[in-house]
C-alpha positions in Angstrom: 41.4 -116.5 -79.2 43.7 -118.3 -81.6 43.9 -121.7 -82.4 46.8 -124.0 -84.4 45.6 -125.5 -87.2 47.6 -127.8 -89.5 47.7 -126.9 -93.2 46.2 -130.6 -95.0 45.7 -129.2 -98.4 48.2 -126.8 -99.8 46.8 -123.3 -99.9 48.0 -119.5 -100.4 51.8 -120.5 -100.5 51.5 -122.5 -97.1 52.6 -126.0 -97.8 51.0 -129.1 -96.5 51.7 -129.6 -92.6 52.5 -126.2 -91.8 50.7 -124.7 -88.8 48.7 -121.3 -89.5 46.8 -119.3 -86.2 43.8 -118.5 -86.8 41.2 -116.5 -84.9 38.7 -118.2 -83.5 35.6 -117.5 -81.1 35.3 -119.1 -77.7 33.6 -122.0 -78.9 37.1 -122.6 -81.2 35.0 -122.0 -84.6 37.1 -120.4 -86.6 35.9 -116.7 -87.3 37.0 -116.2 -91.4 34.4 -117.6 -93.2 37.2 -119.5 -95.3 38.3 -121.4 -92.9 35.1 -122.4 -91.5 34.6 -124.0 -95.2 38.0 -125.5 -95.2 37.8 -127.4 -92.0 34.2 -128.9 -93.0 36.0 -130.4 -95.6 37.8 -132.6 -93.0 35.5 -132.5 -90.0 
């Protein structure tokens, strides 16, 4: 699965409110470690 996420801190040349897919499980956790550590950031 993919899910939507919006970009809140700019990272890797996407800007702030962009939307990047990113691979997820079926439980919607993100599968790259990165952005598991991103989103805990904000969640």
């Amino acid at each position: 699965m993919t899910r939507d996420l919006v970009v809140l801190v700019p990272f890797d040349g996407h800007a702030i409110g962009d939307t990047v897919a990113v691979e997820t499980d079926s439980k919607g956790t993100p599968l790259d470690f990165v952005w598991r550590r991103r989103l805990k950031q904000f969640v």
